[in-house]
N, C-alpha and C positions, 0 to 999 in steps of 0.2 A: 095522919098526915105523913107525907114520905117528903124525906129530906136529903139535898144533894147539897155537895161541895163542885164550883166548879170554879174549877185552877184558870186563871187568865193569864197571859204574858205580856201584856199590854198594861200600860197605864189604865185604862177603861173597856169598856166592852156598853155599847148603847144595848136599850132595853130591848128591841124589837131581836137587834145579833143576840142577845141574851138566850132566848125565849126559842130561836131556830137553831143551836150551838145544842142547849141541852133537851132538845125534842120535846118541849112541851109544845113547840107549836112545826105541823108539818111544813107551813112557806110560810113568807114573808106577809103575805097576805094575810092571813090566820092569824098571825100577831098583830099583824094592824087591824085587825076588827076585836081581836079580843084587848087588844089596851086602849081603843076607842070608846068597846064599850063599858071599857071601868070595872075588868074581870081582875085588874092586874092590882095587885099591891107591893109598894114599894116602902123598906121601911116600917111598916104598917099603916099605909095612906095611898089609896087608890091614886094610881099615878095613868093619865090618857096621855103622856109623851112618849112619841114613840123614840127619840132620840136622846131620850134622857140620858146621861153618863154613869153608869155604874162601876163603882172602885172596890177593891178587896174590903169589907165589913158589911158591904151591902146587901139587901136579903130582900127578896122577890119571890111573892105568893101570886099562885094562880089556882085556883079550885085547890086539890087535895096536898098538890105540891108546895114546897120550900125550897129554894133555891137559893144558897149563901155562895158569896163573888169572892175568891181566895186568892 
């Protein structure tokens, strides 16, 4: 599994800016169909929200990738 840190400046960062910010997903679109259809793990719990709020501790699986909110 490959593992990234990725620094926000913000109070939050939603799942879908998540997911196009660290290139796991080429557009917008792309991440609305991959956390539609329950590719995404948030926390360790399939999460279909695409506006969910993600804060620094928070940790986002897609296929091989890990993705921690810093």
């Amino acid at each position: 599994m490959r593992e990234e840190t990725v620094k926000i400046s913000t109070e939050y960062i939603k799942l879908e800016g998540l997911l196009k910010f660290a290139g796991t997903a080429e557009t917008g679109g792309e991440a609305k169909q991959r956390i539609q259809a329950g590719e995404v793990k948030v926390n360790g719990e399939v999460c279909q929200m695409r506006g969910k709020k993600l804060r620094p501790g928070d940790v986002v699986e897609l296929g091989d990738v890990r993705l921690t909110v810093q």
